[in-house]
BAFI-878192 format. One record per atom (N, C-alpha, C): atom name; residue number from 1; y negated, x negated, z. Coordinates in steps of 0.1 Angstrom, whole numbers. Each point is the difference from the previous one (the first is absolute). Example, Ala and Ser with C-alpha at 12.3 -4.5 7.8 and 13.67 -1.06 7.14 Angstrom:
REC  site  pos     c2     c1     c3
REC     N    1     57   -132     78
REC    CA    1    -12      9      0
REC     C    1    -12     -9      0
REC     N    2    -11      4     -7
REC    CA    2    -11     -9      0
REC     C    2    -11      8      8
***
This chain:
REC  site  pos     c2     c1     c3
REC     N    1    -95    191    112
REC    CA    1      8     -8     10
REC     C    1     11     -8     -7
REC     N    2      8      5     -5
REC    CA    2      9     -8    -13
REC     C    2     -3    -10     -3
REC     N    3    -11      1     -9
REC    CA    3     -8    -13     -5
REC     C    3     -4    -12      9
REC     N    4     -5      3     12
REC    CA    4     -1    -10      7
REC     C    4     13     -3      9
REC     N    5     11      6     -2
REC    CA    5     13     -8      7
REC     C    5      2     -9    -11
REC     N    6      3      6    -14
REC    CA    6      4     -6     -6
REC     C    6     -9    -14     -4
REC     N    7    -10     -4      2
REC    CA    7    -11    -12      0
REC     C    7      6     -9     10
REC     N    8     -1     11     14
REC    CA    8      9     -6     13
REC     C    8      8    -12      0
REC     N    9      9      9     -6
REC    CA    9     14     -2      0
REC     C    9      2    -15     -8
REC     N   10     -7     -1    -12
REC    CA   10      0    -13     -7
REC     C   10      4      3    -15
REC     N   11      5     13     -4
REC    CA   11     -2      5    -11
REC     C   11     -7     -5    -14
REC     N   12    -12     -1      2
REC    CA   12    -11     -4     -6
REC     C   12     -3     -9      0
REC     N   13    -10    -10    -11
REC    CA   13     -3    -10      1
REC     C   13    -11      0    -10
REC     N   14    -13     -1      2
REC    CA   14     -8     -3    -12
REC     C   14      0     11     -5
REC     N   15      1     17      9
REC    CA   15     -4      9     -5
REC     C   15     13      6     -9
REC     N   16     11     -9     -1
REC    CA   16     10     -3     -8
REC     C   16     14      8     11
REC     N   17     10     11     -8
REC    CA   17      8      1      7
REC     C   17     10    -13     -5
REC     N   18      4     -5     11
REC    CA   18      6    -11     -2
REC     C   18     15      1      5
REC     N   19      2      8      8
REC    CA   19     14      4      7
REC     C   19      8      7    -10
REC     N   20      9     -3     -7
REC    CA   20      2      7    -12
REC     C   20     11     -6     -4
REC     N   21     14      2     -6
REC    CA   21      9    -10    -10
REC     C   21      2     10     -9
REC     N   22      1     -8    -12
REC    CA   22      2      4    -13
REC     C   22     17      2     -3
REC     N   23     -1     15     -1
REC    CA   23     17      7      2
REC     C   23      4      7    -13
REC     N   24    -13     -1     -9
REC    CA   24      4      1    -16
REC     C   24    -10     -5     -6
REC     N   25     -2      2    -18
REC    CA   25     -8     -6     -8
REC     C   25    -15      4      3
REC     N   26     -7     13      5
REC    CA   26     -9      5     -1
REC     C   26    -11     -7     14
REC     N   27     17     -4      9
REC    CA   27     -6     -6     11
REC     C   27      0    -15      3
REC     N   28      6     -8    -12
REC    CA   28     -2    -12      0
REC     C   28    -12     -4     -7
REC     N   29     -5     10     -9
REC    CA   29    -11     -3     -8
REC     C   29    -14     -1     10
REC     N   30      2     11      8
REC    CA   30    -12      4     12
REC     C   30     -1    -16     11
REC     N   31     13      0      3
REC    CA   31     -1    -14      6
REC     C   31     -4    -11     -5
REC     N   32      5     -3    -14
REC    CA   32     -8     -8     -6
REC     C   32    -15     -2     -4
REC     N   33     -6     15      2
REC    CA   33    -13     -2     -2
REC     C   33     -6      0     10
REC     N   34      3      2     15
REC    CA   34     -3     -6     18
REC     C   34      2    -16     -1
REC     N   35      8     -4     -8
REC    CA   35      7    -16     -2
REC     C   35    -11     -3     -5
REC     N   36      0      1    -14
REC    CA   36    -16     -3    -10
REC     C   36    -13     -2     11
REC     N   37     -4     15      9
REC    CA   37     -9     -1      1
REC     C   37     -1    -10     15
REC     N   38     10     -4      8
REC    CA   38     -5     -9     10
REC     C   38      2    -11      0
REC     N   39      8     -7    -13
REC    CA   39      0    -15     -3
REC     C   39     -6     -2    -16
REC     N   40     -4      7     -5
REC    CA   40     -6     -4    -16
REC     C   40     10     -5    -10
REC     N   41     13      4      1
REC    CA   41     12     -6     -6
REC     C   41     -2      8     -9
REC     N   42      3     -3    -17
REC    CA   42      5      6     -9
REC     C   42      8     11      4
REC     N   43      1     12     -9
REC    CA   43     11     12     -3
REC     C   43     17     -8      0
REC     N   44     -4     -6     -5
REC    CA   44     23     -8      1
REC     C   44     -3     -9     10
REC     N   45     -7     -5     -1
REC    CA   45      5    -10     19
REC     C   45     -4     15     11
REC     N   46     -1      6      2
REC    CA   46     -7     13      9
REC     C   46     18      5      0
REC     N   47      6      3     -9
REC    CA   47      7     12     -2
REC     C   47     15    -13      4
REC     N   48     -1    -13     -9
REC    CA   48     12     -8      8
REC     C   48      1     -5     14
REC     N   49    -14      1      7
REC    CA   49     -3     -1     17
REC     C   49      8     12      4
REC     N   50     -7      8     -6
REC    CA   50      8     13     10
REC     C   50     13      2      1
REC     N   51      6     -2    -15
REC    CA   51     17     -2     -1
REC     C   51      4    -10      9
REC     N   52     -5    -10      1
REC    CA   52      5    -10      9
REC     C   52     -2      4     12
REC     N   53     -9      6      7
REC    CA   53     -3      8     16
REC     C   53      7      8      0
REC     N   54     12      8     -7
REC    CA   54      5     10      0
REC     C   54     -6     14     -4
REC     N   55    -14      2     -1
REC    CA   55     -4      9     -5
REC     C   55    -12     -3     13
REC     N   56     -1     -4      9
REC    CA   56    -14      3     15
REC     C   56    -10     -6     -6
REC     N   57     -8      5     -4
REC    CA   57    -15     -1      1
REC     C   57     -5    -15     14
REC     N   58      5      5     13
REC    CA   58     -4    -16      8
REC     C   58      5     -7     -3
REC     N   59     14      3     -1
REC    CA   59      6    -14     -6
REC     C   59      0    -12    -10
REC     N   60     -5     11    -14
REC    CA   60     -8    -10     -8
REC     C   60     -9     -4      4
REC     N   61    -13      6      2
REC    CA   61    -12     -6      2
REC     C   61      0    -15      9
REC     N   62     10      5     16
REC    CA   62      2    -15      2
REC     C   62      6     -9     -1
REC     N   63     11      4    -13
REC    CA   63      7    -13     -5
REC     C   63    -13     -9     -8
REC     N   64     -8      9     -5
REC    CA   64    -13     -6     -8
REC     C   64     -7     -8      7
REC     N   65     -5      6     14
REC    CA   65    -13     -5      6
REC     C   65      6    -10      2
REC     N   66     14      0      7
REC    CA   66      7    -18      7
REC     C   66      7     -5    -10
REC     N   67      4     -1     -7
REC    CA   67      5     -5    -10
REC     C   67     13     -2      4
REC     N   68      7     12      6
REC    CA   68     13      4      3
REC     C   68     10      9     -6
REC     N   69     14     -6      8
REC    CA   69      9     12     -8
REC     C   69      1     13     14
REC     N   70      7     13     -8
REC    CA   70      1      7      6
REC     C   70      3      0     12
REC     N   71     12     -7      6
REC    CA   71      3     -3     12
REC     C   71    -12     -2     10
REC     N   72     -8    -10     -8
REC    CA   72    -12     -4     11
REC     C   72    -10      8      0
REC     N   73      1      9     -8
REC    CA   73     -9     11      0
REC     C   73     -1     13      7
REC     N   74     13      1      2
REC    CA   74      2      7      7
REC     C   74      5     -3     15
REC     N   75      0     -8      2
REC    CA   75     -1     -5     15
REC     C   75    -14     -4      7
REC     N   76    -13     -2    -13
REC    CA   76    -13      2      4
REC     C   76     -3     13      2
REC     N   77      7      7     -6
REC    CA   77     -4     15      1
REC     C   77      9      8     16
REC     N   78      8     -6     -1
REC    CA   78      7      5     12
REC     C   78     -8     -3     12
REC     N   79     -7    -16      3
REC    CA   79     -6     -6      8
REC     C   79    -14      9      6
REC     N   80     -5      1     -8
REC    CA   80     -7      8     -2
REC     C   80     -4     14      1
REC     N   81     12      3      2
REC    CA   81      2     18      3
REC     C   81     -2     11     -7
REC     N   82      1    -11    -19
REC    CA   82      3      7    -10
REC     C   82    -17      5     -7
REC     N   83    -12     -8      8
REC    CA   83    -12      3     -3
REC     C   83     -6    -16    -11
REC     N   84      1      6    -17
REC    CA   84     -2     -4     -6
REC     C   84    -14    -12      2
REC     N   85    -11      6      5
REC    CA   85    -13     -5      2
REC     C   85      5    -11     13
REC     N   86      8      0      9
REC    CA   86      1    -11      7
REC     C   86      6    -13     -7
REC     N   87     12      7    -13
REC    CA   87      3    -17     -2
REC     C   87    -10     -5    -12
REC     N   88     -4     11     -9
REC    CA   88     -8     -4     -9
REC     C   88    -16     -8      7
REC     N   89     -6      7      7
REC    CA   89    -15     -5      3
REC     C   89      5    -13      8
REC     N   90     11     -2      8
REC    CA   90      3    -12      6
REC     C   90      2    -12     -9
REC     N   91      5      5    -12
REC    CA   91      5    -11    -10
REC     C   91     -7     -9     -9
***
């Protein structure tokens, strides 16, 4: 039951926990490899996205997909009701 709130919910993406911020080193690296795997960016552009997103997993990805800064990334994500797959597949 968990599992499927958490899919629900928007959590996930691509099988990918994507709801996540990087709150130390072990967890910036994990982010960076969710970053890697849903834009194809290099290990250092992966790891300076995320720095720049503040550590969120959506936030990078859609600064990537739109070619935005955080601000507008997170107001696609707000719009949205925080479900990664609506601003990405839209974009």
């Amino acid at each position: 039951i968990s599992t499927t709130l958490i899919i629900r919910s928007g959590r996930v993406y691509q099988n990918l926990m994507v709801d996540m911020r990087a709150s130390n080193a072990k967890l910036r690296d994990r982010a960076a490899r969710i970053v890697r795997t849903l834009t194809g960016l290099e290990r250092e552009a992966a790891l300076d996205l995320v720095d720049r997103a503040g550590g969120s997993v959506k936030t990078a990805a859609v600064m990537h997909v739109h070619k935005g800064g955080k601000a507008e990334a997170e107001k696609l994500l707000e719009d949205a009701k925080g479900r990664l797959d609506r601003v990405i597949d839209a974009g």
